[in-house]
N, C-alpha and C positions, 0 to 999 in steps of 0.2 A: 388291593386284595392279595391276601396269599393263597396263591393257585397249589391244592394240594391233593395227592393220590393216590388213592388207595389199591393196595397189590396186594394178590393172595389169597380174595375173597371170590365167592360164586354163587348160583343161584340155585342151583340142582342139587346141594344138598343143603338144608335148611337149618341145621347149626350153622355152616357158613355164610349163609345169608344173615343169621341171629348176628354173626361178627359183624359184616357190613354195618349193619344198623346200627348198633353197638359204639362201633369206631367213627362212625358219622356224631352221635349223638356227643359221644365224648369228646371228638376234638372242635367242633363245632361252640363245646361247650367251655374248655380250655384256651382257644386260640380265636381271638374276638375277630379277625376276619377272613377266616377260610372260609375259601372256596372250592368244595368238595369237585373230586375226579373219579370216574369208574372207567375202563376201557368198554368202548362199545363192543366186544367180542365177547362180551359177560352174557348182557341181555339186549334185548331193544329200549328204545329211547321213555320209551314210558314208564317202563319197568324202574331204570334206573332211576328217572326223575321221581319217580316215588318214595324212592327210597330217599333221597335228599340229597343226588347227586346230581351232575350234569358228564355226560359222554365226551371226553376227550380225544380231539382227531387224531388219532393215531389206532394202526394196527396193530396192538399189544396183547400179545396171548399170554394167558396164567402161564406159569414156567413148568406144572409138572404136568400139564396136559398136551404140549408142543413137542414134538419132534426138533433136536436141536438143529438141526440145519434148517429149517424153515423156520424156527426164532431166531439166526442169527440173521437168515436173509430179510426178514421181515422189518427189524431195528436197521440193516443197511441201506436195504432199498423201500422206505415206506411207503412211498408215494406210489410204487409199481404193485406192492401186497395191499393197498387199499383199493386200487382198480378192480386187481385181481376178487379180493375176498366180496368187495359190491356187485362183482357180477354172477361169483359163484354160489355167496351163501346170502346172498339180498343185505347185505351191512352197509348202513348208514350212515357217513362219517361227513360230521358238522362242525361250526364254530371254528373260531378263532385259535384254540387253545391247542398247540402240539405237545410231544413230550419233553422238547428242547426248553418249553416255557412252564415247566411242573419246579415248584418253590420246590417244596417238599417230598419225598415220598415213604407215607406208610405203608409195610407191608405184615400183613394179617395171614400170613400162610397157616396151613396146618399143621401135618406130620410130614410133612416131605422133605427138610432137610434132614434126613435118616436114612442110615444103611438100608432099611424096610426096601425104603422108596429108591433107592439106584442114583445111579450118578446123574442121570437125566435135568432135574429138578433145579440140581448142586449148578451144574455145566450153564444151562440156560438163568438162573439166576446171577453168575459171575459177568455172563455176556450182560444181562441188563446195568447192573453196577459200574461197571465199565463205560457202557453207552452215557448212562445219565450223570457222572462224575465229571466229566469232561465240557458239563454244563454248570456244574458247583450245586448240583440239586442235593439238600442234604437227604439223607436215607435211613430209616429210622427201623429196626426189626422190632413186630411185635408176635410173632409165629407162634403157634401151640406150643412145639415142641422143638428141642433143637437134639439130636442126635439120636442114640450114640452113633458113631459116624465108623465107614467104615475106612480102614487106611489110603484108598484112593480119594475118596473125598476129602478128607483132611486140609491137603494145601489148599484144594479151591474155598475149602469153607473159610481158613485162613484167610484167602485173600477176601472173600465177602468181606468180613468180619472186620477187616482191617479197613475196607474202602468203604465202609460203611461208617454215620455221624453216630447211633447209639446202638446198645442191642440189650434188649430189656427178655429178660427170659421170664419166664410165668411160675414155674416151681424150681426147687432145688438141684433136681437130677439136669434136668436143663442146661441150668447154671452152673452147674459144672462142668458136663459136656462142654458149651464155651468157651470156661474158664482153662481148662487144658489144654485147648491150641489155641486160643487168643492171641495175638500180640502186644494189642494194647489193652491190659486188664480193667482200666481204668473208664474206658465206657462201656464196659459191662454192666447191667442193673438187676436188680432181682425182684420183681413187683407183681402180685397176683393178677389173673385171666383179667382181663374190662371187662369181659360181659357178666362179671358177680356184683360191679356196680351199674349194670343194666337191669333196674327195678321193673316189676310190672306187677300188675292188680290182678288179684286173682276174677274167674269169671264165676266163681260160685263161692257162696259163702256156710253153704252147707257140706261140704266138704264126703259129701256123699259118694264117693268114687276114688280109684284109686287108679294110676295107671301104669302102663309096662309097653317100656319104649324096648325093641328089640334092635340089632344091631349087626348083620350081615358081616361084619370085619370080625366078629367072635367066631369066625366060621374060617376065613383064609388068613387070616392073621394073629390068633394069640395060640393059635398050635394044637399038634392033634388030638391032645385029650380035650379041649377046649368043642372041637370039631365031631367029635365023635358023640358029647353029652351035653351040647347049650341046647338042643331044644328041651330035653328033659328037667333041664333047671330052671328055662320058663313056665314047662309045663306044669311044674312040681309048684312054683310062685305060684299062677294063676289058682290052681287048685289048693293052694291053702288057704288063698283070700276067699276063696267062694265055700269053704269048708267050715273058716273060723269067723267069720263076717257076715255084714247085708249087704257091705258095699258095690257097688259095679264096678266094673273094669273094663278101663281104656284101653284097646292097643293102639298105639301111635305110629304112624309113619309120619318119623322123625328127618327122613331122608328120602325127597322124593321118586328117584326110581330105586335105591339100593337094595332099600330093605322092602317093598311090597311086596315079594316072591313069600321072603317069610313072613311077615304080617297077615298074608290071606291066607297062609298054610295055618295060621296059631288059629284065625277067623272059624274056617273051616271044620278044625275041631270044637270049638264047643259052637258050632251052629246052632243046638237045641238046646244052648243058656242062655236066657235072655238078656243076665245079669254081664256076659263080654261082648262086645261090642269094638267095630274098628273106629279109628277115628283117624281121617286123610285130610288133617288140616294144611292148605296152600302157605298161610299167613305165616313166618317164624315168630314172627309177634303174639299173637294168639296164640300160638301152640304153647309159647311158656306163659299164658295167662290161664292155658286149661291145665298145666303141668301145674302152678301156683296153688289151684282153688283144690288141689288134688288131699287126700289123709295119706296117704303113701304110696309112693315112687318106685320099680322095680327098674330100672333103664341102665341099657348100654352107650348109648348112643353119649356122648362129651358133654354138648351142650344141652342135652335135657339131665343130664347129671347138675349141670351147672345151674341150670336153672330152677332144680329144686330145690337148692343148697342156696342159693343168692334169693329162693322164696322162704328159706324156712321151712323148708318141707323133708322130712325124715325122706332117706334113700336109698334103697339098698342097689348097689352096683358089680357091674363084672368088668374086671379089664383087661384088653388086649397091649395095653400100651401104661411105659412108667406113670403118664401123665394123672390116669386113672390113681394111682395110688399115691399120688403125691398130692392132689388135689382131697382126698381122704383125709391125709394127714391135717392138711392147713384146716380143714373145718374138724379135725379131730376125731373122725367119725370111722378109724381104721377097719373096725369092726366089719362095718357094712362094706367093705370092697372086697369082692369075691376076685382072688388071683387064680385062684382052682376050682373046678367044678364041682363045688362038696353040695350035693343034692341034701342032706338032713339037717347042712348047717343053715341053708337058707332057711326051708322051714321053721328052724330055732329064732332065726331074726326078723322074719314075718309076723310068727306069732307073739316075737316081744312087742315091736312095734307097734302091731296092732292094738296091744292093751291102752286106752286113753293115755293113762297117768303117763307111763313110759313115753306115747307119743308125744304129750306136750312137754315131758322133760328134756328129748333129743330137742325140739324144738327150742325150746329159752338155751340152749345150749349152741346150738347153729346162730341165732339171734344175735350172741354176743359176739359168736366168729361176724357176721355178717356187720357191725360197725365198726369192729377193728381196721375190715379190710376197704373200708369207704373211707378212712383215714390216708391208709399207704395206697389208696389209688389218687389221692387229690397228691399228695410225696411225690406219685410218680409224676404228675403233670408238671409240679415243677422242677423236677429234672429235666423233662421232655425241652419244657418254656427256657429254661438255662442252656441247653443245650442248643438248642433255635436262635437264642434270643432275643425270643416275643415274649414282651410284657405283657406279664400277670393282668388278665380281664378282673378277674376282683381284687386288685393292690387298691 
């Protein structure tokens, strides 16, 4: 078996979870005998095993949630941070399998290698590349987002980049953040998100509803005009669907503690419409099965962006990060990615959307993006397979 593992993913916010699952299903699907890894500091043992993994004995913290001197002590002294962490936080550390004995490792990070995020991130991820190198684990980047970096980070991302076996960026802005301190240009890749070839069924075929994923980061993160006018541009969405429509509307908490603050404040106001309603689905599986069966999409949040867009389902989005608008571009739909708070211009593309004809035209239009890109993700596997080299499960 190839013992392999995945870094970068979490359970607390459910696009990140969506990745989990996602990245199990596709290398599981690419690589004929892995044997999926998650750190038990994620979740507990059932959680994970549900997911389709198994908990490897080691004390391994995500890199941007750790204090760097307690990740470095952690990778030195493991055996004294797994006493530690079982007696302080109840963590359960089983099997056979350490980090010394990890084939592989994929890491599925978010935005954190970015000046946004701090050196924190950067520093604790250099300590892990270093640790598992010196075992010949290859180390494969597959992160939302890479940059832009700010000049302290640079050499360390250099040296990630360098001690690392591939680094596959998701859009273009990415890719070139990379490609500007790279050393070695040459395992650089360029290959869209996996989770657009993470299919799912919608759960209605009536398409009766529509929904509006909000997004707490459009509040500390895409800046003060952004801060001062996102509730008003939901609010203005909400109210043109229920103005120009029959439909209902979903709010989704898309992320399970971040965004409920604002989800039960949107709730709140229209208490006395029947037609809005919350919707606190646990499952990130179901969530993009209910985003799927949805007539149109109003969301901030990444992966319900992503998971309208890999359903074929029209989207109108806001973005706090390049990723947002480059993910626009690849399905062509620049229109609909709100980089400013223009309250009259959503309306304008609400009420396009809304009309049938126009809907199902965005759609056969997304459609065709969508088999393009089920192409250049089987491309990417075998890069990945050449790069490993593990034989192609369908040669």
């Amino acid at each position: 078996m190839t013992k392999i593992l995945v870094v970068g993913g979490e359970f607390y916010n459910r696009g990140a979870e969506l990745m989990i699952h996602a990245a199990g299903e596709q290398i599981t699907k690419h690589i004929p005998d892995a044997e999926l890894y998650l750190s038990p500091l994620l979740a507990n043992t059932e959680k994970i095993n549900a997911a389709g993994y198994k908990a490897i004995n080691a004390p391994l913290f995500h890199v941007a949630f750790c204090p760097q001197r307690q990740f470095n002590l952690t990778l030195l002294f493991p055996e004294l941070a797994k006493q530690y962490l079982s007696f302080k936080r109840n963590i359960a550390f089983s099997g056979d399998t350490k980090l010394a004995d990890i084939d592989i490792i994929f890491d599925i990070s978010g935005y954190v290698f970015a000046e946004k995020w701090g050196m924190n991130p950067t520093k604790n991820l250099l300590s892990l590349l270093r640790k598992v190198k010196k075992n010949n684990t290859k180390y494969i980047f597959l992160p939302q987002a890479f940059g832009p970096f700010s000049e302290q980070q640079i050499p360390l991302m250099k040296e990630c980049l360098q001690l690392s076996d591939l680094v596959i960026a998701r859009e273009n802005m990415s890719y070139q953040n990379v490609l500007e301190i790279a050393t070695d240009k040459s395992k650089v890749e360029l290959y869209p998100d996996i989770t657009l070839s993470y299919k799912s069924e919608s759960i209605s075929l009536d398409k009766d509803y529509c929904c509006v994923v909000p997004n707490v980061r459009m509040l500390d993160k895409a800046g003060e005009e952004w801060h001062e006018k996102y509730e008003r541009v939901l609010l203005n969405a909400i109210d043109c669907i229920l103005q120009n429509s029959t439909y209902k509307i979903k709010l989704l908490n898309h992320s399970a503690q971040g965004d409920i603050e604002l989800v039960n404040k949107l709730v709140s106001i229209y208490k006395d419409e029947p037609r809005v309603y919350k919707v606190d689905e646990n499952d990130p599986k179901k969530l993009k099965k209910i985003i799927a069966g949805s007539y149109l999409n109003v969301a901030s949040r990444f992966h319900a962006i992503a998971s309208s867009l890999s359903s074929s389902v029209p989207c109108i989005m806001t973005s706090w990060s390049h990723k947002y608008q480059e993910l626009a571009k690849e399905y062509d739909v620049d229109r609909y990615c709100m980089v400013t708070p223009d309250q009259p211009e959503i309306t304008t593309l609400i009420e396009e959307i809304l009309f049938p004809q126009k809907n199902e035209l965005v759609r056969e239009s997304i459609r065709a993006v969508n088999s393009q890109i089920e192409g250049k993700n089987n491309k990417m596997w075998d890069t990945i397979r050449d790069t490993l080299a593990v034989k192609n499960k369908y040669a």
